[in-house]
N, C-alpha and C positions, 0 to 999 in steps of 0.2 A: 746373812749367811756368808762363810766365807769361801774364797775358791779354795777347791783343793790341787796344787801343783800337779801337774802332767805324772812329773813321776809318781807318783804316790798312786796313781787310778790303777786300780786291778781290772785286766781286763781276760776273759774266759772265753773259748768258743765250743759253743755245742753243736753238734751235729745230730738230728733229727734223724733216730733209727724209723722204720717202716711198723718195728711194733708199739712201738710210740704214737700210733696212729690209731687213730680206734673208727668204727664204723659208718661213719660219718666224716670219714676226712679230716679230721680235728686233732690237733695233740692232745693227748690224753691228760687230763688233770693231775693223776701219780705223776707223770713222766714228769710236769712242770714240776713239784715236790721233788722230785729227783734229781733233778737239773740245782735247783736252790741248793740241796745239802751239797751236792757235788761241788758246786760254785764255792760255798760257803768254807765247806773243806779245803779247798787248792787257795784260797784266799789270804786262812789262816798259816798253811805250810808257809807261803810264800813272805810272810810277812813273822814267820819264826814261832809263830805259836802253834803249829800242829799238835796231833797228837802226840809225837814223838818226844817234844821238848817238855809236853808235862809228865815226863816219867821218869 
């Protein structure tokens, strides 16, 4: 495997809403799913493939 340079790493920060929490103290399973496309989305912008550029 190879490294991938510093610059190239996408990095995200999520902030953990309270309804993100579910009954048990836990982040919620959606939330996690939510988190990934979010991720996954700002990922794509940043690196020119958003939704925007395929249109």
């Amino acid at each position: 495997m190879s490294v991938v340079p510093f610059s190239r790493v996408h990095t995200h920060t999520i902030t953990v809403q309270p309804e993100d929490i579910d009954e048990l103290e836990h982040v919620n399973n959606v939330a996690y799913v939510r988190y990934i496309e979010d991720i996954a989305r700002a990922h794509a912008e940043s690196a020119g493939m958003g939704i925007h550029a395929m249109t």
